[in-house]
C-alpha positions as CSV (number, residue, x, y, z in Angstrom):
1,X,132.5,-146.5,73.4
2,X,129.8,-147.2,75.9
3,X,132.0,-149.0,79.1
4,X,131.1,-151.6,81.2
5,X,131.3,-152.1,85.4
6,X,132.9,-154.7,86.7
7,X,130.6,-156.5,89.4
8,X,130.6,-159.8,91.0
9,X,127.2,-161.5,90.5
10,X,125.6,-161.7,93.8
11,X,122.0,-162.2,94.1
12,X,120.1,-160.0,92.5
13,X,116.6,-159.1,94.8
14,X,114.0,-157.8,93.0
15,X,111.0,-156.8,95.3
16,X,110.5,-155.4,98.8
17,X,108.6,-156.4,101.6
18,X,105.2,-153.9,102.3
19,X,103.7,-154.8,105.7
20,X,99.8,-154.9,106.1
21,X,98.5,-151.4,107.4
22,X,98.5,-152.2,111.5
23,X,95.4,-153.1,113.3
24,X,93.8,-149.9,115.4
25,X,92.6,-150.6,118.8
26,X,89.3,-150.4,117.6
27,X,89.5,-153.2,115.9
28,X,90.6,-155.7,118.5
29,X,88.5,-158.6,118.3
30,X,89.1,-162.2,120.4
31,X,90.6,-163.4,117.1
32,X,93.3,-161.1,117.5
33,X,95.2,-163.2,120.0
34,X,95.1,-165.5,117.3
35,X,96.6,-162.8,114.8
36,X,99.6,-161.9,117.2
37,X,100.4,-165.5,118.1
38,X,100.9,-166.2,114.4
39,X,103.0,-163.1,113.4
40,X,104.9,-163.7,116.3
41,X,105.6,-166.9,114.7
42,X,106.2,-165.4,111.7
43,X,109.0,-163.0,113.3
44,X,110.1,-166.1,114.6
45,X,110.6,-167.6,111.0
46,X,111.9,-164.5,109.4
47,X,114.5,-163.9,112.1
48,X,115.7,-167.2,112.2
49,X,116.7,-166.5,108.1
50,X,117.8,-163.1,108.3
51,X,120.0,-164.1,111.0
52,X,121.4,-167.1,109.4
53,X,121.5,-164.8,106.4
54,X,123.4,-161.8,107.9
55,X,126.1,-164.3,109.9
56,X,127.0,-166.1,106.3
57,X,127.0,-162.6,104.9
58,X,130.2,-161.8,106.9
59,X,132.2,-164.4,105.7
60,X,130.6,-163.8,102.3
61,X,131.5,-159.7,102.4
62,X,135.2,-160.4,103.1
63,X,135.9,-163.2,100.3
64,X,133.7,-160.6,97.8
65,X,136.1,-158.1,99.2
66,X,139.5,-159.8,98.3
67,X,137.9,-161.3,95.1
68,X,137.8,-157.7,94.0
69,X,140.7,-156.4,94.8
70,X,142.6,-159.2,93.1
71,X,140.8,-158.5,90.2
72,X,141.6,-154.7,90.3
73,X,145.2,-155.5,90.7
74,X,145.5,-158.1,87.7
75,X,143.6,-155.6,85.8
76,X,145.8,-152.5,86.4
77,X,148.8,-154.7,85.9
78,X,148.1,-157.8,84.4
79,X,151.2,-160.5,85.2
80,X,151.1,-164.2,85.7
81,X,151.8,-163.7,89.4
82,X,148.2,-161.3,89.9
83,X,146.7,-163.9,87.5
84,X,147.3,-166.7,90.1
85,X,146.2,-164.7,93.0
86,X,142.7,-163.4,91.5
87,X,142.4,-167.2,90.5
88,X,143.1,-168.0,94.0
89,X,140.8,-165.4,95.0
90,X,138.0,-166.7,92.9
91,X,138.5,-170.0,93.9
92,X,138.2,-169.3,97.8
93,X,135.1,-166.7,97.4
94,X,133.2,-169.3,95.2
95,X,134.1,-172.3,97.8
96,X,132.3,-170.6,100.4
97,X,128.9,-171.6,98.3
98,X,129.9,-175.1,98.6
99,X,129.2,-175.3,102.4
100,X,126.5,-178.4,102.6
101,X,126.2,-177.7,106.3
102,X,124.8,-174.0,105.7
103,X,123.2,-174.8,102.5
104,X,121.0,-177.5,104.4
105,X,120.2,-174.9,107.1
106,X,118.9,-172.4,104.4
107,X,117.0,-175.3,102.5
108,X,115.1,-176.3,105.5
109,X,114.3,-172.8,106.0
110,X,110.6,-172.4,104.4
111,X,110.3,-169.9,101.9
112,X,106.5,-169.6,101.7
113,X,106.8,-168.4,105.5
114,X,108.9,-165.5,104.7
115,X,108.1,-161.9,103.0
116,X,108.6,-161.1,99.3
117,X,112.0,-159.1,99.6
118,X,113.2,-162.2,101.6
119,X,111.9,-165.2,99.4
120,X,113.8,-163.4,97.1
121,X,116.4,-163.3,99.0
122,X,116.5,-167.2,99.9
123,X,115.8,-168.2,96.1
124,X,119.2,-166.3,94.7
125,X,121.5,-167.8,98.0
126,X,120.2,-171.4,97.1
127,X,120.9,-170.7,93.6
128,X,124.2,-169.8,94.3
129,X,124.9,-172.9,96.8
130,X,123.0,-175.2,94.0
131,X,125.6,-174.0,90.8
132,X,128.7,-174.5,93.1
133,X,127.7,-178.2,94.5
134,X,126.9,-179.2,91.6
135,X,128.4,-177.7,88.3
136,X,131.6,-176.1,90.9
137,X,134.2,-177.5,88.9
138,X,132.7,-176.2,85.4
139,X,132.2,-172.9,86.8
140,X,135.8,-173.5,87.7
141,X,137.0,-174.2,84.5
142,X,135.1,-171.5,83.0
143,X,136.7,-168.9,85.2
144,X,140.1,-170.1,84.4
145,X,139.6,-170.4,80.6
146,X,138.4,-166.8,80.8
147,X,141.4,-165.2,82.9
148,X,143.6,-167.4,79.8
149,X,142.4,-166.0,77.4
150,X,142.3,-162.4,78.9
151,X,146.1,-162.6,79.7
152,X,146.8,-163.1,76.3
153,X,144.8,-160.8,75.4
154,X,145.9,-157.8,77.5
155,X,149.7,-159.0,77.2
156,X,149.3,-157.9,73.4
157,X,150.2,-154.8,72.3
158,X,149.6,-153.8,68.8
159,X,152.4,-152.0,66.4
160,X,152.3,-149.7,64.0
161,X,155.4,-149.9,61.5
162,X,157.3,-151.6,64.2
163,X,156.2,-149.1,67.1
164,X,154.4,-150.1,69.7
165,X,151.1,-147.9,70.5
166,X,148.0,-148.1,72.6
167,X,144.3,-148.6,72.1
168,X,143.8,-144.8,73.0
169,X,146.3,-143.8,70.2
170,X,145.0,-146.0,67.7
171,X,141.6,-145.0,68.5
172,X,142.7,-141.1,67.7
173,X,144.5,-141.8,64.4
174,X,141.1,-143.6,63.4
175,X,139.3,-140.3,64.5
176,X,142.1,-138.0,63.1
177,X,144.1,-139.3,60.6
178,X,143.1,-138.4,57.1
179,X,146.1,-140.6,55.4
180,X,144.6,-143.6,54.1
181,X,147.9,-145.8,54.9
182,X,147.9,-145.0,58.2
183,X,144.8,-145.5,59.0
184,X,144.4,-149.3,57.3
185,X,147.7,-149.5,59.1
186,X,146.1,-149.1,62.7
187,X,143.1,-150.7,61.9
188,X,144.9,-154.0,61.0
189,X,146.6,-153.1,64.2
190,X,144.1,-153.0,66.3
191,X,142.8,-156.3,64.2
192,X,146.0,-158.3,65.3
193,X,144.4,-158.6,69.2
194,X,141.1,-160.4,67.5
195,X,142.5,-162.3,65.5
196,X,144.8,-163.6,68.1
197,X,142.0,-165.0,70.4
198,X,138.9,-165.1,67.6
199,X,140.0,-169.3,67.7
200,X,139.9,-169.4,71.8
201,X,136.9,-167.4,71.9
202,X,135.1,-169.6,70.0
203,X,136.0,-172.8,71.8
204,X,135.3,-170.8,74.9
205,X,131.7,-170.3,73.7
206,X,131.8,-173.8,73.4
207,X,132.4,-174.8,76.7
208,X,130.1,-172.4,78.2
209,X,127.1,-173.8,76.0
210,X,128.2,-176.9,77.2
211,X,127.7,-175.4,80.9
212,X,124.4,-173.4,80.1
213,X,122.8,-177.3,78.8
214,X,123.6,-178.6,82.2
215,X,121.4,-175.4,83.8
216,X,118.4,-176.6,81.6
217,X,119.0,-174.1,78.8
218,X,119.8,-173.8,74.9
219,X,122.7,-171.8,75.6
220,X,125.1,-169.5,77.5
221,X,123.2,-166.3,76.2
222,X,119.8,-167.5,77.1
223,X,121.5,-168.2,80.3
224,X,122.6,-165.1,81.8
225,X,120.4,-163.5,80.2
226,X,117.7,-164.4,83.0
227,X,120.3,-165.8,85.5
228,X,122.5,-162.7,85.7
229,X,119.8,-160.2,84.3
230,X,116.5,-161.4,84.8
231,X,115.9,-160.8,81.1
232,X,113.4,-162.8,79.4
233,X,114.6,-163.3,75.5
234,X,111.3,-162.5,73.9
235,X,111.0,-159.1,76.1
236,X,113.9,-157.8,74.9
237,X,113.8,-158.7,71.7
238,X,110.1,-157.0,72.1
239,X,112.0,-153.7,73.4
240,X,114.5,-153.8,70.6
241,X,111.7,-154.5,68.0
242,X,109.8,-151.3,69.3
243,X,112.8,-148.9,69.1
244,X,114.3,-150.4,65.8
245,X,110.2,-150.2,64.4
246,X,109.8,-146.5,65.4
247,X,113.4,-145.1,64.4
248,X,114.5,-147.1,61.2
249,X,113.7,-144.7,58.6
250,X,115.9,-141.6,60.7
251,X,118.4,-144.0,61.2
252,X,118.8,-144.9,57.7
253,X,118.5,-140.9,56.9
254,X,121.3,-140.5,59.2
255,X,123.6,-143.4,58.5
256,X,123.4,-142.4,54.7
257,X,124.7,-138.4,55.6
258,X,127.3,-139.7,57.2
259,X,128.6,-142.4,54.8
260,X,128.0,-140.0,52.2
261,X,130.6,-137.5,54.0
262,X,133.0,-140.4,53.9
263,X,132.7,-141.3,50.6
264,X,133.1,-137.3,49.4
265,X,136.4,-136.9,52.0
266,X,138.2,-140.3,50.7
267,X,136.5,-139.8,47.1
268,X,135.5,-143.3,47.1
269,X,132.7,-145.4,46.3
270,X,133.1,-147.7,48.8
271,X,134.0,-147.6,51.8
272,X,136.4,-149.6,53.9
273,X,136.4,-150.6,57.7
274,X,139.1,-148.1,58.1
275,X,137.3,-145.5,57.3
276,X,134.5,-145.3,59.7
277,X,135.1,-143.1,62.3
278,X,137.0,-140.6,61.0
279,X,135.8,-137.0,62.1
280,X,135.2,-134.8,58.3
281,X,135.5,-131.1,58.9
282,X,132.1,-130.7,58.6
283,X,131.7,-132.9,61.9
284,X,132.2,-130.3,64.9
285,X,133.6,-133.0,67.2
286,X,136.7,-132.3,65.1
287,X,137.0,-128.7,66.4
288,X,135.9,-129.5,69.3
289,X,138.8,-132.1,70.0
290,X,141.5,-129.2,69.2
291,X,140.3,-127.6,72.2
292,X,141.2,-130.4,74.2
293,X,144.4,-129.6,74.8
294,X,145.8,-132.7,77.4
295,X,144.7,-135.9,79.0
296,X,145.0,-134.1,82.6
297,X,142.8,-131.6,80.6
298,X,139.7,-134.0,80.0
299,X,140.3,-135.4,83.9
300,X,139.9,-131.5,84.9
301,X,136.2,-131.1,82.8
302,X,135.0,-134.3,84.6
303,X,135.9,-132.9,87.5
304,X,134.1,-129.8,87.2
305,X,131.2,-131.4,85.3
306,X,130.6,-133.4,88.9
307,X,131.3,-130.6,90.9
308,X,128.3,-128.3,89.5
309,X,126.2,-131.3,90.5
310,X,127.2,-131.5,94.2
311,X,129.9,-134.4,93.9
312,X,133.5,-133.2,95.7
313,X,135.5,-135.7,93.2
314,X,138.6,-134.5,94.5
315,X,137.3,-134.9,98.3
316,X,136.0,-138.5,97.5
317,X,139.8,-139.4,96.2
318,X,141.4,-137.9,99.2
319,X,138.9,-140.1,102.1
320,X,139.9,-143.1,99.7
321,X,136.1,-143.6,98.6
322,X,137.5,-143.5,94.9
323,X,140.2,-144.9,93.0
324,X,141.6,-143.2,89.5
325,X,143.6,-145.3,87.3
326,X,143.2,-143.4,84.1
327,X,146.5,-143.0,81.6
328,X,147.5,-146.1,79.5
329,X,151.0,-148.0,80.3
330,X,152.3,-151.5,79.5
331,X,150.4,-154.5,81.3
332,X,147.3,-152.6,82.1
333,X,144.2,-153.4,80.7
334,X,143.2,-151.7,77.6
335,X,139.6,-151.0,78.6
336,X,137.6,-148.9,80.6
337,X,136.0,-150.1,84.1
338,X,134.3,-149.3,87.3
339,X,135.3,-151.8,89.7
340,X,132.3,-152.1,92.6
341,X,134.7,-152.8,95.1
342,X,132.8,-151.9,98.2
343,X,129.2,-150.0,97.7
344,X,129.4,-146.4,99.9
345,X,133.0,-146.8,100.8
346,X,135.4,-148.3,98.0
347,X,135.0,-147.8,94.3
348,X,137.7,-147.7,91.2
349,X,138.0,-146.7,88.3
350,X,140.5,-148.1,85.2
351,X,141.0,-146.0,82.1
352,X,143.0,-145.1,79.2
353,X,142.0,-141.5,78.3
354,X,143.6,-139.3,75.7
355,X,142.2,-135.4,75.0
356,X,139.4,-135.9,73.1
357,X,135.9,-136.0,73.3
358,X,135.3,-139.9,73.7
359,X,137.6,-139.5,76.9
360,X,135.5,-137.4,78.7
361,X,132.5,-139.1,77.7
362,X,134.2,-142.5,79.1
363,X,135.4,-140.7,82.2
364,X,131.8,-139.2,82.7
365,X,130.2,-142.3,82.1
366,X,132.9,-144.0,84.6
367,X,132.5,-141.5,87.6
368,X,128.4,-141.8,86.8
369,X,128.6,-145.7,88.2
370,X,131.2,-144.5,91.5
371,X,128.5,-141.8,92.6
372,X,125.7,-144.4,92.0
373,X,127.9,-147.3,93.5
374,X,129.0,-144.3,96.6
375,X,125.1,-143.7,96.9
376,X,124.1,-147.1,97.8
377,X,122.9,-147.0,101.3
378,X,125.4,-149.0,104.1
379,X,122.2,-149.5,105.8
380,X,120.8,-152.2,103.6
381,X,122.1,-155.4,104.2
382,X,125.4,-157.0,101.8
383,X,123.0,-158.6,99.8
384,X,121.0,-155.5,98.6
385,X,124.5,-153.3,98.5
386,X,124.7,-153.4,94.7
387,X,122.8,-152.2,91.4
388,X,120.6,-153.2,88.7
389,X,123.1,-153.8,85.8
390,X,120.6,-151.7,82.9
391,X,120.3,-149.2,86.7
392,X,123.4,-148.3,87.1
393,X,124.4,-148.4,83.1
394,X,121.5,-145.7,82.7
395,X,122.7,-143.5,84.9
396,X,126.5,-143.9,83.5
397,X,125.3,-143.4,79.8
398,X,123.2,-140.0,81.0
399,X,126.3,-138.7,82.3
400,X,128.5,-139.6,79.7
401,X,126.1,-137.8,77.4
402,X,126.0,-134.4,79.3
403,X,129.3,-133.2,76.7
404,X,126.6,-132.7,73.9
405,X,123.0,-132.5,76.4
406,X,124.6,-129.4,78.4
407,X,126.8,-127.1,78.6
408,X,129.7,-128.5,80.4
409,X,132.1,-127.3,77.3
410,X,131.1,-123.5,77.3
411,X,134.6,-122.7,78.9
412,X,136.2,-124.0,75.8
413,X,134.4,-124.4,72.9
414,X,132.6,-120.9,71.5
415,X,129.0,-120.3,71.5
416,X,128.3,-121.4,67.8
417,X,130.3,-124.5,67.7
418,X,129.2,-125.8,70.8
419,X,125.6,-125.6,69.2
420,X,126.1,-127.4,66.4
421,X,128.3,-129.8,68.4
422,X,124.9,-130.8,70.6
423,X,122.9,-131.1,67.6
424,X,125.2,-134.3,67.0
425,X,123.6,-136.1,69.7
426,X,120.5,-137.7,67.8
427,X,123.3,-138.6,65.5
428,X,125.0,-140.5,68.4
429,X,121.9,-142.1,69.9
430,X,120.7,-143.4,66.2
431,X,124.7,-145.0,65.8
432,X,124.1,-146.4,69.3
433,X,121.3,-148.1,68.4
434,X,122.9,-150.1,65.5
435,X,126.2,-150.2,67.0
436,X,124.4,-151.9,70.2
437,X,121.6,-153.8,67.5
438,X,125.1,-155.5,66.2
439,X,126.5,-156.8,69.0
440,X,123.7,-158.5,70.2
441,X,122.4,-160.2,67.7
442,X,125.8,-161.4,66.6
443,X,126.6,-162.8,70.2
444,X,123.1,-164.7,70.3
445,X,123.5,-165.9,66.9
446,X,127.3,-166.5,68.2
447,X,125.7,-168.7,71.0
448,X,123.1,-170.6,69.2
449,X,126.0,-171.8,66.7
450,X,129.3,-171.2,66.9
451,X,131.0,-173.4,64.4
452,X,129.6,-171.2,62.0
453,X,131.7,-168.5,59.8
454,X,132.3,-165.9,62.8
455,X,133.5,-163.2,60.3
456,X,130.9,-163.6,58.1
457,X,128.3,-163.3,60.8
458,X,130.2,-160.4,62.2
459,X,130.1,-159.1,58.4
460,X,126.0,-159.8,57.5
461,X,125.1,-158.2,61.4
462,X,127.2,-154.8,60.2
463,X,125.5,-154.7,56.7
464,X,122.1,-155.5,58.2
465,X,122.2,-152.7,61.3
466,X,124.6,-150.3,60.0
467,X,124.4,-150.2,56.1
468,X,128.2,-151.3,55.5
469,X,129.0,-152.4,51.7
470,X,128.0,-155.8,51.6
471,X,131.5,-156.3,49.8
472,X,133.5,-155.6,52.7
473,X,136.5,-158.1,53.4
474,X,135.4,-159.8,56.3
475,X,137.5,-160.3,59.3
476,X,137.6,-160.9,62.9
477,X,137.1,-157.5,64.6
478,X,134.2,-158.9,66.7
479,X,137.0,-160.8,68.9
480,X,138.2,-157.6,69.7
481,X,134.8,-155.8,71.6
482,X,136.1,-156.9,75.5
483,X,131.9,-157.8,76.8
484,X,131.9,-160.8,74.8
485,X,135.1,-162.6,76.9
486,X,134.4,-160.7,80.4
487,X,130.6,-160.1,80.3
488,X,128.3,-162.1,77.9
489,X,125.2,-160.9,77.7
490,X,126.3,-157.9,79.1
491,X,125.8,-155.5,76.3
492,X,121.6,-155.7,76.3
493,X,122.0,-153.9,79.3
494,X,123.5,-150.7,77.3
495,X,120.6,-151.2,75.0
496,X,118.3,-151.3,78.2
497,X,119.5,-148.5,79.8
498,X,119.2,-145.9,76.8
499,X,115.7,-146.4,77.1
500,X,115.7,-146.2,81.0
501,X,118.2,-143.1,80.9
502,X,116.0,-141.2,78.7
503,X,113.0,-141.5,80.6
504,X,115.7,-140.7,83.6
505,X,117.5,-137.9,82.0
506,X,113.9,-135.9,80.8
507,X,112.3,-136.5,84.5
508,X,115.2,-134.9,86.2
509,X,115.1,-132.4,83.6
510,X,111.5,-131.6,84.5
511,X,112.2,-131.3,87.9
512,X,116.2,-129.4,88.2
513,X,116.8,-128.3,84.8
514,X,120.3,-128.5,83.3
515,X,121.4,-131.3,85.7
516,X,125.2,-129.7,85.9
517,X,123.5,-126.3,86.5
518,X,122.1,-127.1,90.0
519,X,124.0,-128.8,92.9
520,X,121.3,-130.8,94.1
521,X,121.7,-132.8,91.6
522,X,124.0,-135.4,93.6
523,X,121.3,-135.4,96.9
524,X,118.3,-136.1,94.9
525,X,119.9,-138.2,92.8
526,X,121.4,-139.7,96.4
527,X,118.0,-139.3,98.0
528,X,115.6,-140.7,95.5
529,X,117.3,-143.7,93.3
530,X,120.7,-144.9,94.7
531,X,120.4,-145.4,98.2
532,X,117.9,-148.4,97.1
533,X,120.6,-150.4,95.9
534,X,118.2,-153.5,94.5
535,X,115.6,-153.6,97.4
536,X,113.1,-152.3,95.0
537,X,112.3,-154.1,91.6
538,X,114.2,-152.8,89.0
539,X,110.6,-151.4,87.3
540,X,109.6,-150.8,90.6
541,X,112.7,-148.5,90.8
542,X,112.4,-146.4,87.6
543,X,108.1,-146.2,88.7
544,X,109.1,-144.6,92.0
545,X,111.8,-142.4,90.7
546,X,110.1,-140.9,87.2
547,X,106.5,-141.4,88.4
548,X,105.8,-143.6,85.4
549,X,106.1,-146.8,83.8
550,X,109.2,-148.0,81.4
551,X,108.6,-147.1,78.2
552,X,110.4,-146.8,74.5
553,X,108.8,-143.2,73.9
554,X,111.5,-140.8,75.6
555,X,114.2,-142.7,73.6
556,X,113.3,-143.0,70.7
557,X,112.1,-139.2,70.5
558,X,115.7,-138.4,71.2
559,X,117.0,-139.0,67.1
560,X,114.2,-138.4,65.0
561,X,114.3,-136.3,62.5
């Protein structure tokens, strides 16, 4: 499963500022005089906001600071005491924005007199100032609803025949298990956690339409979709068209192999939601899972994966630059994050690995937003010390797929197998791709009408993208994916980024080869796309770095057939 990165939302800048080429000597006419008086009023301008910018930014740095580490701590261990601090914490970071003596001073500030970057800049701070003074106490109740329901949530812990087990473990036996029992067993398990907060979530969808209306929108989804993203609806559902347009017809080819597999294991006609996912010994991943002996084990292959690109994980651990939270226990969360705590100096990570292949894939993906997040430059100011979400979830995805794009298994896994286990990956991207196809167009269906049938939505989106019986039992398993309580919207980005990782992946390809087969991997990486944080435009960004626009082509090349 593709994991998210915890980030507060702070302004996202799009564009820097390019200065006009500087007047020669030659040049100098009487009208220069003119020229200098009014840049010098312009200086004037633009220091008066980047110095009212960079004094709120202290104050602003420090509440971001303990915001995050509250939420770290009620993640990792998630009591009602460390819910009432990162509520506390929330509460003070988001009363800073409603300051009417500073928001004034940056209001009478005159944004047509500063540069791009800067306008920018200005625009996002208002915006901020403008959603606190005047919708504070929604946001308010929003942020508390959400931490409810995410208590209740984490505090569950499913059973199997009595026995308590984790995510990780039920997660296995679904990869694993061949006994049909068992596995219906943990699947309803894993079921219980939806169906505990399927009725909240859908009051809390509520409440946040209610909230979006107020901004001038439809709904929530439309909302942070070009609040928090900058996401127009109609591009991405142009994006999505193009991919879906030019791949169907493999996808179909390779949905139908697998089921068929399935279907010949279980000898079955039709198959159940608790038998997707389960690895047939013609799948390699089986095999290769045997050879991955412990959970210390996968931790070790990350380790070494980073290493042969230039990144001392162990080094980064010991100067406190990275935090690893990775094995399950009671009142952690069940998910996998990266928290941003501080860019270039403070970065975590929670997880629940087990030893399998889907660990070090989550672990990879994991440590690929810490070196990004690391790489940021500390010499741009606060505001620009963050990523692009679809960025920085690029760049996570490319690393997590480097267990079947290189050879970061050849210590382990024999010549042959490995092989065949790489082939897999078209396989993976086309799954992706109607995993990713699901989840998004049930959660903006989900937002444009929420009293309708849930399950049954959940149901027609999984026989629509990913050929499921249309005779399924239908059920609340959609209450159960974690980006539709924490992060909504969230998950376009994943579908953005495997388009922007591609085009990543083969240009660094072009340029280094096998990416864990040289170590200066990490400085060019470093060098060429992190340390912008978001001074560039995100397009701007991937332009700069790959020497050509966005497009679908490198993507969708990856899983044809």
């Amino acid at each position: 499963m593709k994991i998210l990165k915890i980030d507060k939302s702070f302004p996202k800048i799009n564009k820097t500022f390019k200065s006009k080429p500087i007047l020669t000597k030659s040049l100098i006419t009487p009208k220069i005089d003119m020229f200098c008086n009014s840049r010098e009023v312009f200086n004037t301008l633009k220091n008066k906001f980047t110095n009212l910018r960079d004094k709120f930014s202290e104050n602003w740095y420090k509440l971001y600071i303990a915001s995050c580490n509250s939420d770290w701590d009620f993640y990792t261990n998630s009591t009602d005491e460390n819910l009432k601090k990162m509520t506390k914490s929330q509460d003070e970071f988001s009363h800073l924005f409603k300051d009417k003596e500073t928001y004034e001073k940056f209001k009478n500030i005159k944004i047509s007199e500063l540069d791009k970057h800067e306008q920018k800049q200005l625009k996002n701070i208002l915006k901020q100032f403008e959603e606190e003074l005047e919708t504070g106490e929604d946001l308010k109740l929003l942020r508390k609803k959400e931490s409810q329901i995410a208590q209740k949530y984490n505090s569950f812990v499913p059973k199997i025949d009595g026995k308590e087990v984790t995510k990780a473990e039920i997660s296995k036996i679904l990869q694993t298990e061949p006994n049909e029992q068992i596995r219906e067993k943990a699947y309803n398990a894993n079921l219980e956690g939806g169906d505990l907060i399927a009725e909240d979530m859908k009051e809390f969808v509520k409440l946040r339409n209610e909230f979006a209306r107020k901004k001038g929108y439809s709904n929530y989804f439309e909302y942070k979709l070009k609040e928090d993203y900058e996401v127009e609806l109609s591009s991405l559902e142009k994006m999505i068209d193009e991919v879906y347009s030019n791949s169907i017809d493999s996808i179909k080819s390779i949905i139908s192999k697998r089921h068929n597999e399935l279907k010949d294991f279980f000898k079955t006609d039709k198959l159940k939601q608790y038998h997707y996912g389960f690895l047939t010994g013609s799948n390699p991943e089986k095999s290769v899972n045997e050879a991955i002996k412990t959970k210390e084990h996968v931790v070790e292959i990350s380790k070494n994966t980073y290493k042969s690109m230039g990144y001392n994980i162990d080094k980064l651990t010991g100067e406190s630059k990275l935090t690893l939270d990775l094995f399950p226990r009671k009142g952690k969360n069940t998910h996998g994050f990266c928290f941003n705590i501080d860019a270039g100096e403070d970065v975590r990570i929670l997880a629940n690995l087990t030893n399998n292949i889907n660990s070090i894939d989550t672990l990879n993906h994991e440590l690929g937003h810490c070196v990004y997040t690391l790489g940021v430059s500390r010499e741009l100011p606060f505001i620009d010390r963050t990523e692009y979400p679809a960025m920085t979830e690029a760049v996570a995805m490319m690393m997590g797929d480097l267990v079947k794009r290189e050879n970061i298994l050849k210590d382990i896994v024999k010549p042959k197998l490995l092989d065949k286990f790489k082939e897999t990956f078209k396989e993976d991207e086309a799954f992706f791709v109607t995993k990713a196809l699901t989840i998004i167009d049930f959660e903006k269906e989900m937002y444009k009408n929420p009293d309708q049938n849930l399950k049954q939505l959940w149901h027609d989106m999984r026989v629509k993208y990913q050929s499921v019986d249309n005779d399924e039992p239908i059920d609340n398993n959609w209450a159960t994916i974690p980006h539709y309580l924490s992060h909504p919207g969230y998950y376009q980005n994943y579908f953005r980024a495997s388009v922007i990782k591609a085009q990543i992946y083969n240009y660094l390809k072009s340029v280094l080869g096998n990416i864990t087969e040289n170590k200066k991997t990490a400085e060019f990486l470093n060098e060429n796309l992190f340390k912008y944080g978001i001074s560039l435009e995100e397009n701007e960004l991937i332009k700069l770095f790959t020497g050509k626009e966005l497009s679908v082509k490198d993507f969708v090349s990856c899983f044809l057939i």
